[in-house]
N, CA, C and O atoms as a Tinker XYZ file with bonds, in Angstrom:
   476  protein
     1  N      0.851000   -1.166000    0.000000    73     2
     2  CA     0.000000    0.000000    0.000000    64     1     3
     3  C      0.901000    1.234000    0.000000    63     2     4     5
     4  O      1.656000    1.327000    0.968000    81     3
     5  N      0.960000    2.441000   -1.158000    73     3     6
     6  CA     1.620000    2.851000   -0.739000    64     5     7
     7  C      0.563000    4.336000   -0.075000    63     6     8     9
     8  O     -0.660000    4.476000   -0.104000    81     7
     9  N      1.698000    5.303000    0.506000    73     7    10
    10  CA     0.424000    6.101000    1.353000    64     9    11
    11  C      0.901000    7.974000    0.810000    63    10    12    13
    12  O      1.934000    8.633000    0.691000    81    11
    13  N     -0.003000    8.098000    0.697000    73    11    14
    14  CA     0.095000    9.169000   -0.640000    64    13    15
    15  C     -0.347000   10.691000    0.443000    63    14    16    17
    16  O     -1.138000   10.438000    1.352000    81    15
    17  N      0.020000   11.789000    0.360000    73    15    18
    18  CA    -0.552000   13.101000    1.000000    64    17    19
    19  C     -1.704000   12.990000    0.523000    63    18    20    21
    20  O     -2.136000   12.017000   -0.094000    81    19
    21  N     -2.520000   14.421000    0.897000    73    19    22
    22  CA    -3.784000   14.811000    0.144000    64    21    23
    23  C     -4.606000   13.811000   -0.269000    63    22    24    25
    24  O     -4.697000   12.650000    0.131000    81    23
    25  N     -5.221000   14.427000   -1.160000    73    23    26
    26  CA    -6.954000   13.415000   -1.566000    64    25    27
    27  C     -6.306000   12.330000   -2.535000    63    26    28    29
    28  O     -5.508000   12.414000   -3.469000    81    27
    29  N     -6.801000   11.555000   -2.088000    73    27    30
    30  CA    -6.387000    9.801000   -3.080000    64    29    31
    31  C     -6.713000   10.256000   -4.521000    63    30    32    33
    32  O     -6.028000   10.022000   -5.516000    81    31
    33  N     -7.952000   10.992000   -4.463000    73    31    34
    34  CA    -8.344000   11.201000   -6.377000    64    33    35
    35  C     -7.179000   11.490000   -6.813000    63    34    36    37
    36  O     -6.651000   10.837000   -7.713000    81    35
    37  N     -6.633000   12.478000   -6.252000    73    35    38
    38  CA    -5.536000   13.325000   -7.232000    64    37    39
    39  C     -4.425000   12.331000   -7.335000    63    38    40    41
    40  O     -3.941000   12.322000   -8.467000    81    39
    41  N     -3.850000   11.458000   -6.469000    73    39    42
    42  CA    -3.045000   10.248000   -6.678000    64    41    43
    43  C     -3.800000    9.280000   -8.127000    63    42    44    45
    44  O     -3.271000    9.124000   -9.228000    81    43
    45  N     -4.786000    8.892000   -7.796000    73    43    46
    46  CA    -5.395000    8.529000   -8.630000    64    45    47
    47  C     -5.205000    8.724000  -10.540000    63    46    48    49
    48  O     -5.077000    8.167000  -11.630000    81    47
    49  N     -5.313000    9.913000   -9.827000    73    47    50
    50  CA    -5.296000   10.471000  -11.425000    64    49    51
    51  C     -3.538000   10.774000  -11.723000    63    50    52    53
    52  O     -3.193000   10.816000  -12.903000    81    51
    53  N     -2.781000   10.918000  -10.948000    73    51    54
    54  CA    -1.291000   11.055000  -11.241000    64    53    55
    55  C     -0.858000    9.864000  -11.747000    63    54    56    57
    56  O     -0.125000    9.752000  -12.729000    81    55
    57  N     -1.403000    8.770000  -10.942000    73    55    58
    58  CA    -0.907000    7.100000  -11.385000    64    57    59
    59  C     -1.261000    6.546000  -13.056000    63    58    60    61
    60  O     -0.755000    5.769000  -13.866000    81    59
    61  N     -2.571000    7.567000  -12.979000    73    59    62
    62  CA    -3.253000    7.001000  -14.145000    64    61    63
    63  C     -2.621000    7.344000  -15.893000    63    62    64    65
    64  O     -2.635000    6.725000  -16.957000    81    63
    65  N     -1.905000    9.194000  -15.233000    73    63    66
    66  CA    -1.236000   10.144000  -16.191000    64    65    67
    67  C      0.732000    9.206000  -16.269000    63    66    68    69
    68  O      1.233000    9.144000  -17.392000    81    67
    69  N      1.239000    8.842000  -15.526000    73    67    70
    70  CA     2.312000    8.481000  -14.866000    64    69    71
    71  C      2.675000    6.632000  -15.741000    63    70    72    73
    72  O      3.629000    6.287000  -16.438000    81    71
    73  N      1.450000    5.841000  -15.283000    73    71    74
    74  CA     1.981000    4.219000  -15.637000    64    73    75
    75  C      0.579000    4.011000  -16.000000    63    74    76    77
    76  O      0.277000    2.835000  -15.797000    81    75
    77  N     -0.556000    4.817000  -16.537000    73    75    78
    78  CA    -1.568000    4.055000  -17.485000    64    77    79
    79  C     -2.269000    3.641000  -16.395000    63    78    80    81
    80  O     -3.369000    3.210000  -16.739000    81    79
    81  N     -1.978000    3.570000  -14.562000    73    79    82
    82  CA    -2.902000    2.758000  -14.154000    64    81    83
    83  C     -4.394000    2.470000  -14.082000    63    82    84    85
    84  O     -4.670000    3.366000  -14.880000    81    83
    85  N     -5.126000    2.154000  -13.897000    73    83    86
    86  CA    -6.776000    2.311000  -13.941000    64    85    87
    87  C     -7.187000    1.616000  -12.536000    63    86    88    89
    88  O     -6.808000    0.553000  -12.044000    81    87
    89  N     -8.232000    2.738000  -11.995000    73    87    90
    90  CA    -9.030000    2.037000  -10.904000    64    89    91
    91  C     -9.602000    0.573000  -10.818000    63    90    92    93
    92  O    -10.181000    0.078000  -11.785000    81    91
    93  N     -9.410000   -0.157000   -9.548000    73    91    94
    94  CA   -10.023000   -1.675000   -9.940000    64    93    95
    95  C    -10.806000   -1.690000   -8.726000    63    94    96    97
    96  O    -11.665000   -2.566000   -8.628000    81    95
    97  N    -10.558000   -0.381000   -7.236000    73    95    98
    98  CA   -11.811000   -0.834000   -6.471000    64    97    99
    99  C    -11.363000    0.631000   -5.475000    63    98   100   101
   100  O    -10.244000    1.125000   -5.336000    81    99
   101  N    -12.435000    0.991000   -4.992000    73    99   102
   102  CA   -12.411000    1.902000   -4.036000    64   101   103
   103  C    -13.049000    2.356000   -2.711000    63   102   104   105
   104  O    -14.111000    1.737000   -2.652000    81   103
   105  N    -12.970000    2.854000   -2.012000    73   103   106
   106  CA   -14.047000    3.200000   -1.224000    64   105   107
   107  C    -14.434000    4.711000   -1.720000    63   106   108   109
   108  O    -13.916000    5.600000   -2.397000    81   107
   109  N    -15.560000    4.502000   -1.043000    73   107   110
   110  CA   -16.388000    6.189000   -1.471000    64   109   111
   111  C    -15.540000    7.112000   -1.092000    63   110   112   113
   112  O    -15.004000    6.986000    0.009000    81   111
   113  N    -15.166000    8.503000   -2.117000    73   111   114
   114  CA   -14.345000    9.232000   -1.662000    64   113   115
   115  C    -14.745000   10.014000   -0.553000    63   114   116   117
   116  O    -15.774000   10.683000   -0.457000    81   115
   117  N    -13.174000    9.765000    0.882000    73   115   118
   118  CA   -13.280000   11.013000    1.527000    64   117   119
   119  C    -12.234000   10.750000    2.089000    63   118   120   121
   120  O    -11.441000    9.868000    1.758000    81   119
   121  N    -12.094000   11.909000    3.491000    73   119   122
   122  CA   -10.818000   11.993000    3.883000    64   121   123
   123  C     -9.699000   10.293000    3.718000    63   122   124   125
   124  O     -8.585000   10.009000    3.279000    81   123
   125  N    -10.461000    9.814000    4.151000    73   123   126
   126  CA    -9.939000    8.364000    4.259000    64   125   127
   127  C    -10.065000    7.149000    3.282000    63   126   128   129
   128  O    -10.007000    5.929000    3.437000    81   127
   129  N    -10.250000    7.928000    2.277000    73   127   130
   130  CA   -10.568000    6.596000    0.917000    64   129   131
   131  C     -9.343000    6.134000    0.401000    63   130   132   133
   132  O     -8.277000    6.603000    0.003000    81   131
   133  N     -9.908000    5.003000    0.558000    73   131   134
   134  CA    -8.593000    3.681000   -0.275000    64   133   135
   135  C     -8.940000    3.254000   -1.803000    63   134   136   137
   136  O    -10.092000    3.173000   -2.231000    81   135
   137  N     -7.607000    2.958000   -2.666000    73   135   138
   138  CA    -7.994000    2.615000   -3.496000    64   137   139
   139  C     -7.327000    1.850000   -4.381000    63   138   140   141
   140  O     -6.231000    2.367000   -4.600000    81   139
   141  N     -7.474000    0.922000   -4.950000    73   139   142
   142  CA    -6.733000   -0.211000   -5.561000    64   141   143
   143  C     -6.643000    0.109000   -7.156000    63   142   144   145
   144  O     -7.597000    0.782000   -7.547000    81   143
   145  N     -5.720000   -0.225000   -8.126000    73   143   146
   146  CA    -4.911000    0.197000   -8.993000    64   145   147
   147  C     -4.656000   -0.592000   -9.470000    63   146   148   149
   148  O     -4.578000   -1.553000   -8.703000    81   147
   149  N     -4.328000   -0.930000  -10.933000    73   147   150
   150  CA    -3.486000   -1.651000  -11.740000    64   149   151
   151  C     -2.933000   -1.170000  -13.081000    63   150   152   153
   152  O     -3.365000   -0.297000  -13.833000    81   151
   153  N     -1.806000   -2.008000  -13.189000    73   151   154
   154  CA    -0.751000   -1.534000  -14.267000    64   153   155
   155  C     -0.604000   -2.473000  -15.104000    63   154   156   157
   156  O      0.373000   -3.137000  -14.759000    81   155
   157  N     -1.243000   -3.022000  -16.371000    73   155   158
   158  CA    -0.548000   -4.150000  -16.816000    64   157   159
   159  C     -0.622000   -5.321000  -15.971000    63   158   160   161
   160  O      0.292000   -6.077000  -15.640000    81   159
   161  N     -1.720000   -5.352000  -15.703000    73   159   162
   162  CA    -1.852000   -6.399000  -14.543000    64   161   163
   163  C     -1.460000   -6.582000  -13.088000    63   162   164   165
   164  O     -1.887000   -7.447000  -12.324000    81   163
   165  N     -0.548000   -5.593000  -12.822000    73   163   166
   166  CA    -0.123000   -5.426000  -11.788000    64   165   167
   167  C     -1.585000   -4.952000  -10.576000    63   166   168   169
   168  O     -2.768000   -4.738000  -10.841000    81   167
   169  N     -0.855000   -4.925000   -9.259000    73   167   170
   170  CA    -2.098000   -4.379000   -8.360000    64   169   171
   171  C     -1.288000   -3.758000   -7.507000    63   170   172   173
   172  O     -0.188000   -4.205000   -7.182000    81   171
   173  N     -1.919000   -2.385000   -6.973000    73   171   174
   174  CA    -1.108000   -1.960000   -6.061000    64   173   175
   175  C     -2.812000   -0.885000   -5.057000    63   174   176   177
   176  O     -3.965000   -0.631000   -5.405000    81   175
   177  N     -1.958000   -0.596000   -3.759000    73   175   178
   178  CA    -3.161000    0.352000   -3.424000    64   177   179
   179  C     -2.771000    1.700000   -2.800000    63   178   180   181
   180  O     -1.678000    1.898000   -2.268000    81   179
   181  N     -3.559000    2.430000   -2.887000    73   179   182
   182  CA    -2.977000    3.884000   -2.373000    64   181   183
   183  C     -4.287000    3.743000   -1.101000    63   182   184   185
   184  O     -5.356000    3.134000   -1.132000    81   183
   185  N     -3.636000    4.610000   -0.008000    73   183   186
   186  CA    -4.448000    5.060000    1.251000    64   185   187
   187  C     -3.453000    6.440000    1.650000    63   186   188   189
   188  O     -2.236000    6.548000    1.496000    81   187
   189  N     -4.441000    7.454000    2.222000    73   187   190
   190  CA    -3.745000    9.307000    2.719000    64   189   191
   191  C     -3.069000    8.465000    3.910000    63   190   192   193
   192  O     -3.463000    7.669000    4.763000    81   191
   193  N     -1.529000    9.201000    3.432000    73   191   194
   194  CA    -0.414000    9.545000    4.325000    64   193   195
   195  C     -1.465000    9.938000    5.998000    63   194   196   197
   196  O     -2.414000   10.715000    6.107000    81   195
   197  N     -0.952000    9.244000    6.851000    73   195   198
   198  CA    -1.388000    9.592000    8.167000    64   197   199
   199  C     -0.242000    9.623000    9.632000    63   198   200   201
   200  O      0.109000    8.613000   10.242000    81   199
   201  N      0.083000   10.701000    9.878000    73   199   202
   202  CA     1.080000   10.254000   10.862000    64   201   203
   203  C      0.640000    9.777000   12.297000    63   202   204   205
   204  O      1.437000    9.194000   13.032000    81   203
   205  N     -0.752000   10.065000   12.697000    73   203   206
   206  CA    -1.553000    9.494000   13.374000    64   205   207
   207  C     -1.835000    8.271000   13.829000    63   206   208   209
   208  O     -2.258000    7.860000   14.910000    81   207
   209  N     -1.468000    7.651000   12.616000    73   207   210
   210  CA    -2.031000    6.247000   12.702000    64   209   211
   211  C     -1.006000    5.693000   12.219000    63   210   212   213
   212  O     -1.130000    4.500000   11.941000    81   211
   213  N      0.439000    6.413000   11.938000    73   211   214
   214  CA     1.902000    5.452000   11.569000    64   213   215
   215  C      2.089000    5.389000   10.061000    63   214   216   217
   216  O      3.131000    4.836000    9.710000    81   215
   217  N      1.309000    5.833000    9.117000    73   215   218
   218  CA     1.471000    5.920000    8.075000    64   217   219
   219  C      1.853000    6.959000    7.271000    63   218   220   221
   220  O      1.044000    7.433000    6.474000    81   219
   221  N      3.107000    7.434000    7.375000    73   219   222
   222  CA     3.644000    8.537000    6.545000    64   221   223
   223  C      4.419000    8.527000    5.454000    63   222   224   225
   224  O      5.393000    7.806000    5.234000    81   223
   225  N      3.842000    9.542000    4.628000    73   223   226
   226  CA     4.080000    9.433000    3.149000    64   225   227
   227  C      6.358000    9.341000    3.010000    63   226   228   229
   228  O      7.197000    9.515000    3.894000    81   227
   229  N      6.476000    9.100000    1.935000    73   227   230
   230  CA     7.880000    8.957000    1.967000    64   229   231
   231  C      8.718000   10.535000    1.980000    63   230   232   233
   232  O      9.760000   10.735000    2.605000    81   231
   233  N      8.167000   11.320000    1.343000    73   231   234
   234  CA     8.628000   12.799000    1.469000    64   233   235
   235  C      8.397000   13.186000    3.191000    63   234   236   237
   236  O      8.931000   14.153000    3.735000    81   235
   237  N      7.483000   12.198000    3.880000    73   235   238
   238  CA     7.148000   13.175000    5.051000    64   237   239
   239  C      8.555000   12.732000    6.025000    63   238   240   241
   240  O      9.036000   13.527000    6.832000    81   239
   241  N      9.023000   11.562000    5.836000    73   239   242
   242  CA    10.178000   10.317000    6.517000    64   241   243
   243  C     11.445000   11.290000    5.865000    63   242   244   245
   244  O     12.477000   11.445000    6.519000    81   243
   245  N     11.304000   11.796000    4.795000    73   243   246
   246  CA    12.967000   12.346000    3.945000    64   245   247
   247  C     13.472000   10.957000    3.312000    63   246   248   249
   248  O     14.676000   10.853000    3.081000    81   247
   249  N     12.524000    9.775000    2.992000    73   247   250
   250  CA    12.847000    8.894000    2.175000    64   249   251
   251  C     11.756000    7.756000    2.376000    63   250   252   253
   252  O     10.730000    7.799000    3.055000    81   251
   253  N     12.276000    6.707000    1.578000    73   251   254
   254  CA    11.322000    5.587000    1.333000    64   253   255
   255  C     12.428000    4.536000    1.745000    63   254   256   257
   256  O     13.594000    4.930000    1.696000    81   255
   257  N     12.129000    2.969000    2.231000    73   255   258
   258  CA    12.841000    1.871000    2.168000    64   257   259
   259  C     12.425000    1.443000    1.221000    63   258   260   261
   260  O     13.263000    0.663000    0.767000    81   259
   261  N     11.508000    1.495000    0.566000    73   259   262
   262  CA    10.780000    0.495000   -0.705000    64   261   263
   263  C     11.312000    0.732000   -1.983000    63   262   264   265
   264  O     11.716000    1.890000   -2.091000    81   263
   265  N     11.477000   -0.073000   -3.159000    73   263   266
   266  CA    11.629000    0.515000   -4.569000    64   265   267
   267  C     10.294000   -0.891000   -4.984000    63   266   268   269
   268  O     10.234000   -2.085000   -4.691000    81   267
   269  N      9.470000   -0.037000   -5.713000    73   267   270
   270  CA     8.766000   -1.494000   -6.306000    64   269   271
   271  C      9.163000   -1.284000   -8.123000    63   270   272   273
   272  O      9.486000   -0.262000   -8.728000    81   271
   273  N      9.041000   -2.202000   -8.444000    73   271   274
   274  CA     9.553000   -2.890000   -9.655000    64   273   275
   275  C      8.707000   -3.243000  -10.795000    63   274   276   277
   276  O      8.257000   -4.381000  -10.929000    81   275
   277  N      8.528000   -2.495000  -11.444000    73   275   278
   278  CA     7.067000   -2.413000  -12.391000    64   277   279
   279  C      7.928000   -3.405000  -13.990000    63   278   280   281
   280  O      8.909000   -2.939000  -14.569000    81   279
   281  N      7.303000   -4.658000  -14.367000    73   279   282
   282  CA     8.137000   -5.440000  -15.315000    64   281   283
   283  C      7.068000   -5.032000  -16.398000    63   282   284   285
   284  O      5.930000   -4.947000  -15.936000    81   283
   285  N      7.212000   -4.723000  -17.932000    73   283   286
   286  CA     6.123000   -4.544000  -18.655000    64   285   287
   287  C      7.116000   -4.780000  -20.150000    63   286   288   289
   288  O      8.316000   -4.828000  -20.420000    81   287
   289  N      5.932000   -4.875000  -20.816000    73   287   290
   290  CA     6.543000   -5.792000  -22.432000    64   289   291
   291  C      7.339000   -4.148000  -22.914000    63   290   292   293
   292  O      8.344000   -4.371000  -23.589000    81   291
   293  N      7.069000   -2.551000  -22.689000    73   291   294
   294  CA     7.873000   -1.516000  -23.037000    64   293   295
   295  C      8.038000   -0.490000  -22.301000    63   294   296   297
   296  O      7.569000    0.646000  -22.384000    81   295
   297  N      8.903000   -1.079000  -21.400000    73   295   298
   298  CA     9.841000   -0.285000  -20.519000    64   297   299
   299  C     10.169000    1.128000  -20.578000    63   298   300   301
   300  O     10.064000    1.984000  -19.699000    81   299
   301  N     10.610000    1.221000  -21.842000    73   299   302
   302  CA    10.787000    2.497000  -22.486000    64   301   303
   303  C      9.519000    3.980000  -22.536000    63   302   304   305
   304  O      9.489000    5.137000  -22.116000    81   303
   305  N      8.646000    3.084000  -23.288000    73   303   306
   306  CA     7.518000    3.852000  -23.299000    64   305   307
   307  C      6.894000    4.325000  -21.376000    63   306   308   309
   308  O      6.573000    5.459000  -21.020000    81   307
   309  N      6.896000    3.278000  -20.635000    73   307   310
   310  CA     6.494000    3.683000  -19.822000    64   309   311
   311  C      6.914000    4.715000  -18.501000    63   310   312   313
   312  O      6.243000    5.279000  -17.637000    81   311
   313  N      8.247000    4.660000  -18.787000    73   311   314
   314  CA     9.446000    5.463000  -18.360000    64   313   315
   315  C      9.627000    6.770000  -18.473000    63   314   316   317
   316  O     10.140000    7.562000  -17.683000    81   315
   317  N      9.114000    6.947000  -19.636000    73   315   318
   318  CA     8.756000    8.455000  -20.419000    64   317   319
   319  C      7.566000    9.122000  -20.224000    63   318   320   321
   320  O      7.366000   10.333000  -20.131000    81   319
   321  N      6.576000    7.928000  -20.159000    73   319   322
   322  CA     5.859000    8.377000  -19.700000    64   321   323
   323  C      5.138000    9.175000  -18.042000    63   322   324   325
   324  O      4.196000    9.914000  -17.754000    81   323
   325  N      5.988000    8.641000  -17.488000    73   323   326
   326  CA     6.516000    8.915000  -15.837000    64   325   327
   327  C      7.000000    9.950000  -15.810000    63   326   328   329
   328  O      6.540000   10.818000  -15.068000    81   327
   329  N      8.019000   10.169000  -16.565000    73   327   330
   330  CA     8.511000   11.196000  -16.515000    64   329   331
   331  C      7.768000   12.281000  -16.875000    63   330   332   333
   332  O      7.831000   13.289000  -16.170000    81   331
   333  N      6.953000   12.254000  -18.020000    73   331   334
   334  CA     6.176000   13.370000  -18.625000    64   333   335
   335  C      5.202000   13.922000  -17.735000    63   334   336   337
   336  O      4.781000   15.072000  -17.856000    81   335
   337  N      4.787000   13.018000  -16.725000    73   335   338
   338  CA     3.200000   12.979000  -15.545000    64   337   339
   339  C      3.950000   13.765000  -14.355000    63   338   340   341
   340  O      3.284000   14.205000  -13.417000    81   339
   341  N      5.589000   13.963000  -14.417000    73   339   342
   342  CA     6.162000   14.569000  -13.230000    64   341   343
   343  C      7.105000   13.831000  -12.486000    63   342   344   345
   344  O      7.858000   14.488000  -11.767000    81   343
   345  N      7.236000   12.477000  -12.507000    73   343   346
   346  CA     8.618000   11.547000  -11.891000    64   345   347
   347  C     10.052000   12.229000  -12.463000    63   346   348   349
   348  O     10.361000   12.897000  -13.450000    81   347
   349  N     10.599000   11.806000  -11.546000    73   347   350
   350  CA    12.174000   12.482000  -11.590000    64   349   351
   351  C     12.932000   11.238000  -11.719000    63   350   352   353
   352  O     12.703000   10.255000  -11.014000    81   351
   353  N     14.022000   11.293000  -12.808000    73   351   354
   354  CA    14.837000   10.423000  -12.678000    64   353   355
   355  C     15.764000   10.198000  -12.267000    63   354   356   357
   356  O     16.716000   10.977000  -12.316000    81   355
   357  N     15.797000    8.955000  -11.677000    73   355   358
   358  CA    16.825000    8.182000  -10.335000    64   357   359
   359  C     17.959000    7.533000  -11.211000    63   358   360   361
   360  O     19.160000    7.786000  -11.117000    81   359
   361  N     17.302000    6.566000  -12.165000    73   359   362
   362  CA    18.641000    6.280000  -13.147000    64   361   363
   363  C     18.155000    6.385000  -14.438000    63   362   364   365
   364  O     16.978000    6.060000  -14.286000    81   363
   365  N     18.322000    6.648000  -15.692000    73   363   366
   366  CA    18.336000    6.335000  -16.792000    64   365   367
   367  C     17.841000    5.267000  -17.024000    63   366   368   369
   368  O     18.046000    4.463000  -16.114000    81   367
   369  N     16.939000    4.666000  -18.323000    73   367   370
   370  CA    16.462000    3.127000  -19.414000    64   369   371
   371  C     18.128000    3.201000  -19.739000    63   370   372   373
   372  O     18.953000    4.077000  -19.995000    81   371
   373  N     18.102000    1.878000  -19.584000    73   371   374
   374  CA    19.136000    1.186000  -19.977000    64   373   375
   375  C     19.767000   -0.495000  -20.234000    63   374   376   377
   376  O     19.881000   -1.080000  -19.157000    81   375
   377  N     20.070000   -1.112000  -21.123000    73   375   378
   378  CA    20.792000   -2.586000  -20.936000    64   377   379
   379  C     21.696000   -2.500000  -20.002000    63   378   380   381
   380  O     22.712000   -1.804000  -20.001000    81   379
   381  N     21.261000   -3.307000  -19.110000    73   379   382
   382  CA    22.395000   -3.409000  -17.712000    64   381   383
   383  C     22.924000   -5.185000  -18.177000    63   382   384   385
   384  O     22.290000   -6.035000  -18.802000    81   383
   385  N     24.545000   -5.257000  -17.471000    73   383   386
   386  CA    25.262000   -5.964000  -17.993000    64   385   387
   387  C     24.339000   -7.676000  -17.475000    63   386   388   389
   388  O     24.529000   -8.686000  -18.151000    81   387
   389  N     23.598000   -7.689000  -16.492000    73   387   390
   390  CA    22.689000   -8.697000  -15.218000    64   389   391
   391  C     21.949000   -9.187000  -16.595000    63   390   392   393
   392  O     22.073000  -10.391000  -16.819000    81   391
   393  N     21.288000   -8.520000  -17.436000    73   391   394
   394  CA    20.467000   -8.890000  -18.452000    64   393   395
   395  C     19.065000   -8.373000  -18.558000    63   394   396   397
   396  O     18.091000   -9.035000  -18.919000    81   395
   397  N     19.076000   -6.924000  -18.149000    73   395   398
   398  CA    17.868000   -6.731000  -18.254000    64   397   399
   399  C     18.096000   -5.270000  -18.421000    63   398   400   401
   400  O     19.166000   -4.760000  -18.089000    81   399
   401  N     16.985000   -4.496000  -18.993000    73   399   402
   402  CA    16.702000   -3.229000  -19.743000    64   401   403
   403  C     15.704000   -3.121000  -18.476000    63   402   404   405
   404  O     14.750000   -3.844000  -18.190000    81   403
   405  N     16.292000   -1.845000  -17.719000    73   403   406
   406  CA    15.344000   -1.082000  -17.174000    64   405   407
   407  C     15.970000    0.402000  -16.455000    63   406   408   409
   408  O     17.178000    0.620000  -16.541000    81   407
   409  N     15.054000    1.391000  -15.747000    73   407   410
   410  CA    15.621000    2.661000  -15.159000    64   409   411
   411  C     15.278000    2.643000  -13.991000    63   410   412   413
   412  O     14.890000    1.535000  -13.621000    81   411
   413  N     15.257000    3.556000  -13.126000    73   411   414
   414  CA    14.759000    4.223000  -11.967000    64   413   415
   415  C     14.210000    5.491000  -11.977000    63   414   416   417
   416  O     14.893000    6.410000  -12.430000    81   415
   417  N     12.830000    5.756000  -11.455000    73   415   418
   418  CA    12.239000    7.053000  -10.928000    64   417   419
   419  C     11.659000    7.167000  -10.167000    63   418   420   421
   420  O     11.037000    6.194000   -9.743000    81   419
   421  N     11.517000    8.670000   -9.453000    73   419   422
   422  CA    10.743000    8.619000   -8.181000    64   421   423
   423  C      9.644000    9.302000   -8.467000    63   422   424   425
   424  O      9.668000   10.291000   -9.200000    81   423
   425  N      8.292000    8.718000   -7.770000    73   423   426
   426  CA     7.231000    9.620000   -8.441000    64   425   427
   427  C      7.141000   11.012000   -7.183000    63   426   428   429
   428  O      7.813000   11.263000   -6.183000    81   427
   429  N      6.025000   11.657000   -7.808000    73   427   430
   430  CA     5.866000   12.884000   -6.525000    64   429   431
   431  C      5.316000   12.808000   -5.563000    63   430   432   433
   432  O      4.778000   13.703000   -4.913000    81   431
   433  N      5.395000   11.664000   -5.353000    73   431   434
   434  CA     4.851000   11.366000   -3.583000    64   433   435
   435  C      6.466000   11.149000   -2.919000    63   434   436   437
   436  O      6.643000   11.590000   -1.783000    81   435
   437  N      7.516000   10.540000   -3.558000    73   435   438
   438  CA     8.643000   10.304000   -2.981000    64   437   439
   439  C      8.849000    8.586000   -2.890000    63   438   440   441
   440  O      9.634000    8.085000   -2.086000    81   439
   441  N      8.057000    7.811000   -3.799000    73   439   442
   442  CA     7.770000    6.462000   -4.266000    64   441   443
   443  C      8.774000    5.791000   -5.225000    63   442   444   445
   444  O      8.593000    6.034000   -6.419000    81   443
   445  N      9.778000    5.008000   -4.904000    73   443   446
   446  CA    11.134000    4.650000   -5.521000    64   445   447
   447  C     10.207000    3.569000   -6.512000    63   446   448   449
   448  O      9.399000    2.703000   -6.177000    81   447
   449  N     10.636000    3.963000   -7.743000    73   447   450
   450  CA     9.968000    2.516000   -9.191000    64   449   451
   451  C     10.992000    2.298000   -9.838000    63   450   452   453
   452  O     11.579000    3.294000  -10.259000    81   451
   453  N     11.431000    1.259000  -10.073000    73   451   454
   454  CA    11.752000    0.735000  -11.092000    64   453   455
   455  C     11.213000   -0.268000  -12.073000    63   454   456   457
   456  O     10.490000   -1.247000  -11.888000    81   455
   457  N     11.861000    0.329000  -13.389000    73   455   458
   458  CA    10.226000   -0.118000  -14.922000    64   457   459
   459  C     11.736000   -0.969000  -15.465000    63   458   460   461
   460  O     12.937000   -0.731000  -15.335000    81   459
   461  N     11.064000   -1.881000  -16.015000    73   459   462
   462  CA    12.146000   -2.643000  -17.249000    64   461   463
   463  C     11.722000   -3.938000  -17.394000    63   462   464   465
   464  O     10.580000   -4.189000  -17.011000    81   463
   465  N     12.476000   -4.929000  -17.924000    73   463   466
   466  CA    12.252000   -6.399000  -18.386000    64   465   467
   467  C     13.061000   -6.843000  -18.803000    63   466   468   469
   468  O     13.695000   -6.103000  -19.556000    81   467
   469  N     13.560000   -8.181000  -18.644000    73   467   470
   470  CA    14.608000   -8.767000  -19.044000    64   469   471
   471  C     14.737000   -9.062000  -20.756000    63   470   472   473
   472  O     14.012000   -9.525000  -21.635000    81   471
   473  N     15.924000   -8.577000  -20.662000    73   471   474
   474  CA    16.625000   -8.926000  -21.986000    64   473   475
   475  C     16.235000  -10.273000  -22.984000    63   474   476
   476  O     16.856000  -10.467000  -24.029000    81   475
């Protein structure tokens, strides 16, 4: 889950501008709405950053422990596309010597991704 500031919509819609994701379930929006996501099959869920309740966003910490790892048939395309929605890049698309084509970015919540697929 990752845990996002502000109103989930607007996550919502960043994820959607960012990696194509599309809503797959939610609760009714409000302060506290959750909401589940997918990428290419992937699933992931967003819930508001709360320091209240132990859940603070990664900008609120000054970092993240997590990198999640998004594998998709064009790496490339989706990379750019991240970037274009507002992610900053961590490393460059690239053939790495391991055998696999991929980069690093962070989105604007402070959310470590890495996109690619093996060679």
């Amino acid at each position: 889950m990752l845990h996002v500031p502000g109103d989930v919509r607007e996550a919502i819609a960043f994820y959607g501008r960012a990696f194509g994701a599309t809503p797959a379930w939610s609760t009714p929006p409000a302060e506290d709405m959750v909401a589940q996501l997918r990428i290419e099959g992937a699933e992931f869920w967003l819930h508001p950053a709360s320091d209240a309740i132990g859940n603070p966003a990664p900008k609120q910490t000054g970092g993240t422990a997590v990198r999640l790892m998004l594998i998709v048939d064009d790496p490339d395309a989706l990379f750019d596309q991240a970037v274009s929605a507002g992610a900053v890049v961590r490393s460059p698309m690239q053939d790495r010597d391991y055998g696999w084509r991929d980069g690093s970015i962070v989105d604007i919540y402070g959310h470590r991704w890495e996109i690619g697929k093996p060679l």
